[in-house]
C-alpha positions in Angstrom: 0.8 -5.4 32.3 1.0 -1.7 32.2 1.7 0.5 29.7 4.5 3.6 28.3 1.7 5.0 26.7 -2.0 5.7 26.7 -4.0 7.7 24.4 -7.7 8.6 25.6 -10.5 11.1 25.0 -10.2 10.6 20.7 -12.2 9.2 17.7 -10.0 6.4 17.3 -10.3 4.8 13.7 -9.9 1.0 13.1 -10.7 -1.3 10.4 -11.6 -4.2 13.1 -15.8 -4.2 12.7 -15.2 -6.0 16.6 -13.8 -2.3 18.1 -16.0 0.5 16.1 -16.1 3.0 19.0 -12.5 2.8 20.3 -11.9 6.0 22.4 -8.3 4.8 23.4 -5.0 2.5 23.4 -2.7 1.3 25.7 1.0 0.9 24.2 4.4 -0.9 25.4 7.2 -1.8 24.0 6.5 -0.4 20.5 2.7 -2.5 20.2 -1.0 -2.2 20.7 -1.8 -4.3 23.7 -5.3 -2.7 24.8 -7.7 -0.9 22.5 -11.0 0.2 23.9 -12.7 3.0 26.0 -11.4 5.3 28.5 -12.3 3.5 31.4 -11.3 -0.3 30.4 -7.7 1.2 28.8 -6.8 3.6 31.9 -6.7 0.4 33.9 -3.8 -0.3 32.0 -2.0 2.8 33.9 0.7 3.3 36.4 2.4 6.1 37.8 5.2 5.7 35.1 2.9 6.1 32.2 2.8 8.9 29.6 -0.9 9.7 29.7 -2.2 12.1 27.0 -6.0 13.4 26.4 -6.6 13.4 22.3 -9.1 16.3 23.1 -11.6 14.3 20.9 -9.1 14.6 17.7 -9.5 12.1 15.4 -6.5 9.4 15.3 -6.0 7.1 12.8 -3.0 4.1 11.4 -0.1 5.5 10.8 -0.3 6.2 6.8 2.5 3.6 5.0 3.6 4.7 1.5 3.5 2.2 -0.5 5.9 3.7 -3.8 8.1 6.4 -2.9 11.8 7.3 -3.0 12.6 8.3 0.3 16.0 7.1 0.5 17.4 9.3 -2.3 14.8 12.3 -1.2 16.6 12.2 1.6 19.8 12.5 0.3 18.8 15.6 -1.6 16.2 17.1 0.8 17.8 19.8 2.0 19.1 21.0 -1.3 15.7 21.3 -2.9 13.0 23.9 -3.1 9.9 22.2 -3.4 6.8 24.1 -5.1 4.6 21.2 -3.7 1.1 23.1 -3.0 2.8 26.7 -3.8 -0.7 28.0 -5.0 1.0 30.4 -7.8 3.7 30.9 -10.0 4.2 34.2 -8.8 4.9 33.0 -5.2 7.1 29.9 -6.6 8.8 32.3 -8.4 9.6 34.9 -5.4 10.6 31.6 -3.3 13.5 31.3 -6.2 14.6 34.5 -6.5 15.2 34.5 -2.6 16.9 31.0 -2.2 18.8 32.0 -5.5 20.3 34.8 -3.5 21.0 32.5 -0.5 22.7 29.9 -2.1 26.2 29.8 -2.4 28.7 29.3 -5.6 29.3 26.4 -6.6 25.5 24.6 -5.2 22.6 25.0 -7.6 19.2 25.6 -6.8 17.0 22.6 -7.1 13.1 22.2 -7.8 12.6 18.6 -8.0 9.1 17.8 -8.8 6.0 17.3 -6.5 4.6 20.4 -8.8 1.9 21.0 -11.6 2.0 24.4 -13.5 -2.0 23.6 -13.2 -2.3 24.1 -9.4 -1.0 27.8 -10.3 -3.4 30.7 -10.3 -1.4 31.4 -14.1 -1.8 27.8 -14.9 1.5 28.0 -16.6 4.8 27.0 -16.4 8.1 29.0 -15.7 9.9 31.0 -18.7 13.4 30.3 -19.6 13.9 34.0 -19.6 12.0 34.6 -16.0 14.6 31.9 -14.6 17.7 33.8 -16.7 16.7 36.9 -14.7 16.2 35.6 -11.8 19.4 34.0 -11.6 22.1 35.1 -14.4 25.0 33.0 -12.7 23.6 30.6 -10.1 22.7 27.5 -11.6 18.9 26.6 -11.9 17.5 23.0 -12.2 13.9 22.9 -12.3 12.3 19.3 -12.7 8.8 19.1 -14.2 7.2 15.4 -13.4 9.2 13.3 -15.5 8.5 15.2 -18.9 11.0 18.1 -19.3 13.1 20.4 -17.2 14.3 23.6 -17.2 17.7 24.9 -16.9 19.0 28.8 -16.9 22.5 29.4 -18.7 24.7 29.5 -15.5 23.2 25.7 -15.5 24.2 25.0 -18.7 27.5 25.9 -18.1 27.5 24.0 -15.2 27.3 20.6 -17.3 29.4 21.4 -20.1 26.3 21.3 -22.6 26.9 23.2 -25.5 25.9 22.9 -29.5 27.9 20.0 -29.4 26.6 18.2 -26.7 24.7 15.0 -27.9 21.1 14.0 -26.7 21.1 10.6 -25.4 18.5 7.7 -26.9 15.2 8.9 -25.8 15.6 12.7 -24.8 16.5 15.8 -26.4 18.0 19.0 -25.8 16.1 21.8 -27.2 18.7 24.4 -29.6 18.2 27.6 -30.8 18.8 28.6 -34.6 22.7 28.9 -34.0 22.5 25.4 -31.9 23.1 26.0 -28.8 20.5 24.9 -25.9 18.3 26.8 -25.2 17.9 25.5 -21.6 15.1 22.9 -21.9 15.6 19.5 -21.9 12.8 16.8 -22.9 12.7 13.1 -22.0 10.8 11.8 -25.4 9.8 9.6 -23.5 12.9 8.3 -21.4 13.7 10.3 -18.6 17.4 9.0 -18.4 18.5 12.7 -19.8 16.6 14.3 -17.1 17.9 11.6 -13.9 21.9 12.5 -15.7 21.6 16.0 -16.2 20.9 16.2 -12.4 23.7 14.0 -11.0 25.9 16.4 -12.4 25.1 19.1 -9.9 27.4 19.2 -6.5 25.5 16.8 -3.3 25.9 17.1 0.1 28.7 16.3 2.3 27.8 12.8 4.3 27.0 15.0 7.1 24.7 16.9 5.7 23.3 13.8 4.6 22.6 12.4 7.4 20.8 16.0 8.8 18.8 16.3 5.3 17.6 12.3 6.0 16.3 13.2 9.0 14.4 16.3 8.2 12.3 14.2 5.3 11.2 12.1 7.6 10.3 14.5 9.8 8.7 16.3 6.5 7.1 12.8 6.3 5.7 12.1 9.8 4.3 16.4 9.9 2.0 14.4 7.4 1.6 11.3 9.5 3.8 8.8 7.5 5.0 6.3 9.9 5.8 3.6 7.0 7.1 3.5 2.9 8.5 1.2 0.9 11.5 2.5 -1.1 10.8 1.7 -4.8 14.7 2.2 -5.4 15.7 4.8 -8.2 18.4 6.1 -10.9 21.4 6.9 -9.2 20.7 5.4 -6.5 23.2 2.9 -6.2 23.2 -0.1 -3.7 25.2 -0.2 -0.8 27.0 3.1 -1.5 23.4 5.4 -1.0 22.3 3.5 1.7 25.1 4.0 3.9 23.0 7.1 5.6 19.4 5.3 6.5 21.8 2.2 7.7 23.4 4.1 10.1 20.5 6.2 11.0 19.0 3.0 11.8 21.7 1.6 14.0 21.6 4.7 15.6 17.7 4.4 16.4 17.0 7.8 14.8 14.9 6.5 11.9 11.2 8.3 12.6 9.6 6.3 9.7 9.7 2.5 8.6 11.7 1.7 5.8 11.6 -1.5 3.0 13.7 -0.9 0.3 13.9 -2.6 -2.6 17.3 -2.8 -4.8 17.0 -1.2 -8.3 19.6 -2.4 -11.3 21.9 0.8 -12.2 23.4 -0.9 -15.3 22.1 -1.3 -18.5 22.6 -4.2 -19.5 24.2 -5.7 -16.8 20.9 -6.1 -14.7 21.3 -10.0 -14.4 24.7 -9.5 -12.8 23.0 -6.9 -10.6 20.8 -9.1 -9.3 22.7 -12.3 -9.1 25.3 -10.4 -7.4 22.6 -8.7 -4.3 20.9 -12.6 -4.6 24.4 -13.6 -3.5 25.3 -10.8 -1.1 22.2 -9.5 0.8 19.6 -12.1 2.6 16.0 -11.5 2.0 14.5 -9.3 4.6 17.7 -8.8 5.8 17.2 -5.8 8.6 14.9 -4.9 11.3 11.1 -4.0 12.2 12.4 -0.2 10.9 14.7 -0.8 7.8 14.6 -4.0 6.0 15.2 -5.1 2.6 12.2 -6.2 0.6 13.2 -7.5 -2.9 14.0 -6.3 -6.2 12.8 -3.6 -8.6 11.1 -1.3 -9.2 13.6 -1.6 -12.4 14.2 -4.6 -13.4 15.6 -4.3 -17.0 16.1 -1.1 -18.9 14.3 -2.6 -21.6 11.1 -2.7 -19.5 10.8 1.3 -18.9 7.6 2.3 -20.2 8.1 5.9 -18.9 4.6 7.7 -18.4 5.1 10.8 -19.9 2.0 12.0 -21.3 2.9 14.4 -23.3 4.5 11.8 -25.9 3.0 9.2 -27.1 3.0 5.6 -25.5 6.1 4.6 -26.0 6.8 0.9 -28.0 9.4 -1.7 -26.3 12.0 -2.8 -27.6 12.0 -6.7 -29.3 14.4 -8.1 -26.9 12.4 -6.6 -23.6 10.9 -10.0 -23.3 14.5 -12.3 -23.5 15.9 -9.8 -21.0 12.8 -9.9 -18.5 12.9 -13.3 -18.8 16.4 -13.7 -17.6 16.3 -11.9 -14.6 12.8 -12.5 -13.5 13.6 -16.2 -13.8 16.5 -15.9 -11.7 14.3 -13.6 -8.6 11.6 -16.8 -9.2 14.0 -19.6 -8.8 15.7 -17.7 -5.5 12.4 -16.9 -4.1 12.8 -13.2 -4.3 10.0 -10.6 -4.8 10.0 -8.2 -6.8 8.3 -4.8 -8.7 7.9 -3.7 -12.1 7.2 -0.6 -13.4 4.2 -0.8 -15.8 2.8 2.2 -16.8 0.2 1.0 -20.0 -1.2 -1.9 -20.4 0.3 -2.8 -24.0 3.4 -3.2 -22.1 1.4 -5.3 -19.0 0.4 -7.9 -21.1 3.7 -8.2 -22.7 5.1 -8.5 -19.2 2.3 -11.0 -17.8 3.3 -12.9 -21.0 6.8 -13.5 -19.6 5.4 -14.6 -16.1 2.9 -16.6 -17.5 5.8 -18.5 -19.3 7.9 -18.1 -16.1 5.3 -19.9 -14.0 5.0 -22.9 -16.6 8.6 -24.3 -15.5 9.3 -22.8 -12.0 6.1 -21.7 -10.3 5.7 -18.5 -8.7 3.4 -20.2 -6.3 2.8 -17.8 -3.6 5.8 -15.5 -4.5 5.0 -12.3 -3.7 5.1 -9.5 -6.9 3.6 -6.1 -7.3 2.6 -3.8 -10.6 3.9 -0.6 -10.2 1.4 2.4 -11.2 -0.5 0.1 -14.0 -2.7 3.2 -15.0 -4.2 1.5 -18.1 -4.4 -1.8 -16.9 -7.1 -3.3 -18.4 -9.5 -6.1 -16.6 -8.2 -8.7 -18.5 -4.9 -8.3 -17.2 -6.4 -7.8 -13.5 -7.2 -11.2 -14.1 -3.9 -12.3 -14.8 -2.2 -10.5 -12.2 -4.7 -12.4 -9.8 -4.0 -15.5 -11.4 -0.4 -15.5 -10.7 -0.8 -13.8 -7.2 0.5 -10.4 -7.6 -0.9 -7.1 -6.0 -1.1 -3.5 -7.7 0.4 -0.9 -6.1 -1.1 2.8 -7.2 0.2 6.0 -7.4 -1.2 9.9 -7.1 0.3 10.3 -10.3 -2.7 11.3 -12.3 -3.8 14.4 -9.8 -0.4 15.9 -11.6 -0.5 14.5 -14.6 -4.2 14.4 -15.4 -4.6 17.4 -17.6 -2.1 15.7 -20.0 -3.2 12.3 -20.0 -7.0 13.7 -20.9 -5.9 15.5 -23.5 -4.1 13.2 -25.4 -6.5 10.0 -24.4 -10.0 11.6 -23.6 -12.1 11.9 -20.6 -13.8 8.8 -21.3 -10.2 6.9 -21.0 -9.2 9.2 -17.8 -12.5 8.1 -15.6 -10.7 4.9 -16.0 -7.1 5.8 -15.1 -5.9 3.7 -12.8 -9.0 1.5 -12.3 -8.9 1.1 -8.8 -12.5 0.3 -8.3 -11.6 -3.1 -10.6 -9.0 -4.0 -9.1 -10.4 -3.8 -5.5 -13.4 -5.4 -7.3 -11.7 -8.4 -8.0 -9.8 -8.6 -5.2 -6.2 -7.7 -5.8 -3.8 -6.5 -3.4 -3.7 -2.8 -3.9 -1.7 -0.5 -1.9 -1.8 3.7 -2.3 1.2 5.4 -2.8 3.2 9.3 -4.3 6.0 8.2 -6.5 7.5 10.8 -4.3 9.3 13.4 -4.6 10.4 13.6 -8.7 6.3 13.2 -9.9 4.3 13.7 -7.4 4.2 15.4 -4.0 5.1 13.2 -0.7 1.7 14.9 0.7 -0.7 12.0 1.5 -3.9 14.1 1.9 -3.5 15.1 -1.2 -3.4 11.5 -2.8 -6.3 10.6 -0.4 -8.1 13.6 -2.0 -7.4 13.0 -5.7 -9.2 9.0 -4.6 -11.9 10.5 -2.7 -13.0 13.4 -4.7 -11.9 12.7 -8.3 -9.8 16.1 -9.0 -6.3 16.7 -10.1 -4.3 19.6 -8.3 -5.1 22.0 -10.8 -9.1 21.0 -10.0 -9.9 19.0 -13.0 -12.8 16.6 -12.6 -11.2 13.1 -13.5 -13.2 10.5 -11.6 -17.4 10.4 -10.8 -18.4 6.7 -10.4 -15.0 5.3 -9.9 -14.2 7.8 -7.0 -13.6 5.9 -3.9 -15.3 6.7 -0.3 -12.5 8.1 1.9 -12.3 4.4 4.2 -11.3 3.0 1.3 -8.6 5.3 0.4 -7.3 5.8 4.1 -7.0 1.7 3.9 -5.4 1.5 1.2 -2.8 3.9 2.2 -2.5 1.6 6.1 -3.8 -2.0 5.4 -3.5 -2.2 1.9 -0.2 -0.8 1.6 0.9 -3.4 4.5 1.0 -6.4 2.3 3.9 -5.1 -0.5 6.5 -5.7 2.2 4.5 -8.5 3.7 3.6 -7.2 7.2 0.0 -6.8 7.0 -0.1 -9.2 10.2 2.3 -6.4 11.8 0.7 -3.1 10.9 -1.9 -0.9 8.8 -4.4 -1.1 11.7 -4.8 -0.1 15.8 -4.8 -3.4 17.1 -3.4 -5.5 19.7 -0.6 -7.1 19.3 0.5 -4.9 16.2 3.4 -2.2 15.7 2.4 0.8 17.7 2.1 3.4 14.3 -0.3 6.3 15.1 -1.2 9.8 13.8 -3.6 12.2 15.5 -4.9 14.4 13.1 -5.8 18.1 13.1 -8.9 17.8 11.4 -11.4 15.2 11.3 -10.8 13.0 7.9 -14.5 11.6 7.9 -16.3 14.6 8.7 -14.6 17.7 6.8 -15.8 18.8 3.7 -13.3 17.6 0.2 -11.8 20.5 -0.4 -10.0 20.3 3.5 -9.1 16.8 2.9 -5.9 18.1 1.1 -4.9 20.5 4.2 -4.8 17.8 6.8 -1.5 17.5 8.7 -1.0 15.5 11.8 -0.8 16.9 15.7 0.7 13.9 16.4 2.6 10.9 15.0 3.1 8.5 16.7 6.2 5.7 15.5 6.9 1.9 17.9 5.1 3.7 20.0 7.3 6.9 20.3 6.0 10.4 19.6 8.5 11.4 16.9 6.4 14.5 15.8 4.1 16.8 17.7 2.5 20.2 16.7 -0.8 22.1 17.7 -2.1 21.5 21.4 0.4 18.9 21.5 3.6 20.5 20.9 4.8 20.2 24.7 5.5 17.0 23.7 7.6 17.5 20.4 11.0 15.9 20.0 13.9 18.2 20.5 14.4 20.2 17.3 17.4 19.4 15.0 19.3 22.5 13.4 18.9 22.0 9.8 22.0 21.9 7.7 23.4 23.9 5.8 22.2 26.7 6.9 21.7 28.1 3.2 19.0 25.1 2.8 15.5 25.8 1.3 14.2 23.9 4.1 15.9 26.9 6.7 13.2 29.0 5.3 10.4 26.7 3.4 10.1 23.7 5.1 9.1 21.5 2.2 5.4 21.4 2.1 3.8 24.8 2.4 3.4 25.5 6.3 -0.9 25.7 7.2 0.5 28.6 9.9 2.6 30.0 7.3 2.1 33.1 5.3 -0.2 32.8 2.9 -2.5 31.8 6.2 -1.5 34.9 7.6 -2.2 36.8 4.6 -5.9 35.2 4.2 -6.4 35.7 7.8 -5.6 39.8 7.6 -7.9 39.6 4.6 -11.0 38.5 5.8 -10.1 40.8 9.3 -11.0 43.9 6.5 -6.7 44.7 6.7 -6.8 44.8 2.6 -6.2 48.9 2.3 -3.3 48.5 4.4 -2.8 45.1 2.7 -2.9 46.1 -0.7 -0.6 49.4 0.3 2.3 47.0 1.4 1.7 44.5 -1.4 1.0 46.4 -4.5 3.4 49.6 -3.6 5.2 49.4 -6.8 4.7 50.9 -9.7 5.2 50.0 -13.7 3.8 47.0 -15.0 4.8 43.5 -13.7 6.6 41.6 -15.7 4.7 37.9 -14.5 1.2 39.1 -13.6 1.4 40.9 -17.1 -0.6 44.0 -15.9 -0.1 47.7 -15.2 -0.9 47.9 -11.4 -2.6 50.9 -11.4 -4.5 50.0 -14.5 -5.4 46.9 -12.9 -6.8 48.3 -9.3 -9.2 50.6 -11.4 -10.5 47.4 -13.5 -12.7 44.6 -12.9 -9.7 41.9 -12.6 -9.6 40.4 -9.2 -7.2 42.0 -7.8 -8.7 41.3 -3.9 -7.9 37.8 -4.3 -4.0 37.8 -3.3 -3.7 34.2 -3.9 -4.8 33.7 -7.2 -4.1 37.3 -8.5 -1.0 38.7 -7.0 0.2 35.5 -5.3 -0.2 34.6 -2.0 3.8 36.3 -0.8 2.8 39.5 -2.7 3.2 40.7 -6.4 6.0 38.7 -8.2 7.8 42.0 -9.7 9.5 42.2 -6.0 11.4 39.0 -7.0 13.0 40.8 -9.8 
């Protein structure tokens, strides 16, 4: 047999202890089917085969998301401005100011989470009167986790709110003294205000749609992704929103693996939901790259224990139980498996109480379920998810969120938060995942990163004895993540005989020192054994590029996740080359005081603030007052 593809000349990582020193693979027809050395694996060769030299990069299994939203990121891709890893508020805000002036009436501009006001130099969030003045008639949404967002007056227009406008059960619309909203609106703790509030803005045409789908992947795979499982999501709404990855996939143009599962839209209604999709759609209905998976992560409204930690844990209601018991017996009796979100563990064992009961009359017996997030879960309740052979699957949600959570709980509680050491202790499935893109950022490195080293973005310490070594981690986010869709005998690993799912990286994830572990990106991905992304030394062999649409799109100018050749590099790189007179001239040629940085520019060159350190000081695109 020979093959499409070899890879040689690379420190190829697998989890089989039978092939520690593989150098290269052999690949056809979308699988492993040689791992090895050079010599043995170029045997495998012919004069048809696409032969590339890693250069002695480091490749690893293609990272699989186990919990993120990719089906309605897409959607909304290329109407969003991300802040993910903007390193200041001055910069986010300059990025704002500059798509506000390129976007046209009647869109709004969009930041839609992935962002912690602690990974800013400031370490603080956006005013509502720096967004009024940035944009006085453009509307402004700008999502923070799943707490609060912020919305300038053209916004408020834009929805109709007004001192009349009522705050739905569990949020509130902040008013002024005459009434009216001020702009800010809180989920305290349910974030349904926040998941309304931003249907209401205009979406993409379908073709747009389809051109924004394909650039998050491609976002995705820049970072190695070759798989995710699609936890569902509000307003996401089953087939309607799925019309787009369906016909990307008949098409052959999907660049990542997709499960989904189907989330209940309708209060309650979610039995009818569900027996309807029981009737309607066939379990793992699909293909190797989009197939359906099971229910959740919503099951019943009732269940939402929304983690916002800046309110207090919130209490379910009484009749959570008789509703989770209705439609969980239902998934049991037609075998299907299915997710729940469960942030706390007060509400876990209330939950494991109805399986337990459950299991009694028709036994789960083998049925695969997962835990979503669990960050309090305590080892009790591991016990009980073992029991009734469930798995855990974990989110970066604490590197965004940690600040809060320690706060309000204490250290001692946040060493603790999720316990994934337990868990893998006591041998529960666990698989790694974002909660991408509304919480946390899509970036795996930087979920890797928060497990490895312990630290929130913002650079708080969270974890010491419960950090995990980075094999671990990097499992969890291949293997581990594998068996929540069920096709841990088809990938998470380089090995013969499975899917062909492959990233080269640009760094070495073993050897680097922590603080890198958050820049890696890949220089190659590698999908069924097709290179659907390519950078770096290997960019001869990158796909053709796709125009992105519209042409008004953050992503035109961002491109999602801050670019490692982009300009802050650029900046840094001209600042250790000694360019900082002629630096600081272009930068700092304004004069007055600055209405973010707070300062007086001349008063602040002659003081002992660090004005040399253009990231955390003036931000890394140059003082802020040019956004104004």
């Amino acid at each position: 047999m020979k093959a499409d593809l070899i890879l040689f000349n690379g420190k190829i990582h697998s989890f089989n202890p039978e092939t520690p020193d593989v150098t290269a693979v052999a690949i056809k027809n979308g699988k492993f089917i040689a791992v090895g050395n050079d010599s043995d694996i170029m045997s495998f060769a012919s004069e048809e085969t696409k032969i590339i030299d890693l250069q002695n990069k480091r490749a690893v299994p293609g990272i699989n998301d186990s919990h993120i939203h990719l089906i309605r990121g897409g959607l909304n891709y290329n109407l969003e401005l991300r802040w993910d890893g903007v390193p200041s508020l001055a910069d986010a805000l300059r990025m704002l100011k500059e798509q506000v002036d390129r976007t046209p009436n009647p869109q709004w501009v969009r930041v839609v989470g992935g962002w912690s006001e602690f990974q800013f130099a400031e370490r603080r969030m956006p005013t509502l009167e720096e967004i009024n003045a940035i944009a006085p008639d453009t509307p402004v949404f700008i999502l923070h986790l799943y707490d609060r967002a912020i919305m300038n007056r053209a916004a408020l227009r834009a929805v109709g709110y007004n001192k009349n406008t009522p705050a739905p059960p569990g949020g509130q619309i902040e008013r002024d003294s005459n009434g009216e909203p001020t702009g800010l609106i809180i989920a305290t703790p349910n974030a349904m205000i926040l998941y309304s509030t931003l249907a209401k803005g205009p979406t993409l045409s379908y073709e747009h749609q389809i051109n924004s789908t394909r650039h998050f992947m491609k976002e995705l795979n820049r970072f190695g992704i070759t798989s995710v499982i699609d936890a569902g999501g509000g307003f996401q709404n089953f087939p309607d929103d799925y019309k787009v990855v369906n016909e990307l996939n008949e098409k052959n143009q999907l660049t990542v693996r997709i499960a989904y599962n189907l989330f209940t839209q309708k209060p309650k209604h979610e039995f009818e939901d569900f027996s309807d999709w029981i009737d309607t759609v066939k379990l793992y209905q699909g293909n190797d790259m989009y197939r359906h998976n099971g229910a959740g992560e919503m099951l019943v409204f009732s269940a939402a224990d929304f983690e916002d930690f800046l309110q207090p844990r919130p209490d379910l209601p009484e009749n959570m139980e008789a509703d989770l018991e209705k439609v969980v017996r239902l998934l049991v009796e037609n075998r299907w498996p299915f997710r729940l979100h469960a942030t706390y563990n007060e509400s876990i064992t209330r939950f494991l109480n109805v399986f337990e009961k459950i299991n009694q009359d028709v036994p789960f017996n083998g049925l695969p379920w997962i835990f979503d997030h669990a960050e309090t879960i305590d080892e009790r309740n591991i016990e009980r998810v073992k029991a009734l052979g469930g798995g855990i699957a974990i989110q970066s949600r604490m590197a965004y969120q940690g600040e809060y959570f320690t706060d309000r709980y204490g250290a001692k509680a946040a060493e603790n938060t999720p316990p994934i050491k337990k868990m893998l202790e006591m041998e529960v499935p666990v698989g790694a995942g974002s909660d991408a893109t509304r919480v946390s950022s899509y970036n795996p490195w930087v979920s890797m990163y928060w497990m490895t080293v312990g630290k929130t973005v913002g650079g708080l310490q969270l974890y010491n004895e419960t950090r995990l070594n980075r094999q671990t981690a990097l499992e969890l986010y291949t293997r581990g993540s594998a068996w929540f869709s069920q096709e841990q005998t088809k990938k998470g690993d380089i090995k013969v005989g499975m899917f062909a799912d492959l990233v080269v990286l640009d760094r070495d994830y073993f050897t680097i020192e922590d603080e890198d572990i958050k820049k890696i990106e890949a220089d190659l991905t590698i999908v069924d054994g097709k290179i659907v992304y390519a950078n770096g030394d290997f960019s001869s062999f990158s796909p053709p590029h796709i125009p992105i649409l519209p042409d008004w799109s953050p992503t035109n100018i961002y491109n999602g996740y801050p670019m490692r050749s982009g300009l802050q590099s650029a900046i840094e790189k001209n600042a250790k080359a000694d360019a900082k007179p002629k630096l600081t001239s272009q930068i700092h040629s304004c004069s007055g005081s600055c209405d973010v940085h707070l300062h007086n520019h001349d008063a602040a060159r002659m003081s002992n603030v660090p004005v040399n350190n253009y990231n955390a000081f003036w931000g890394a695109l140059g003082c802020s007052c040019f956004a104004f």
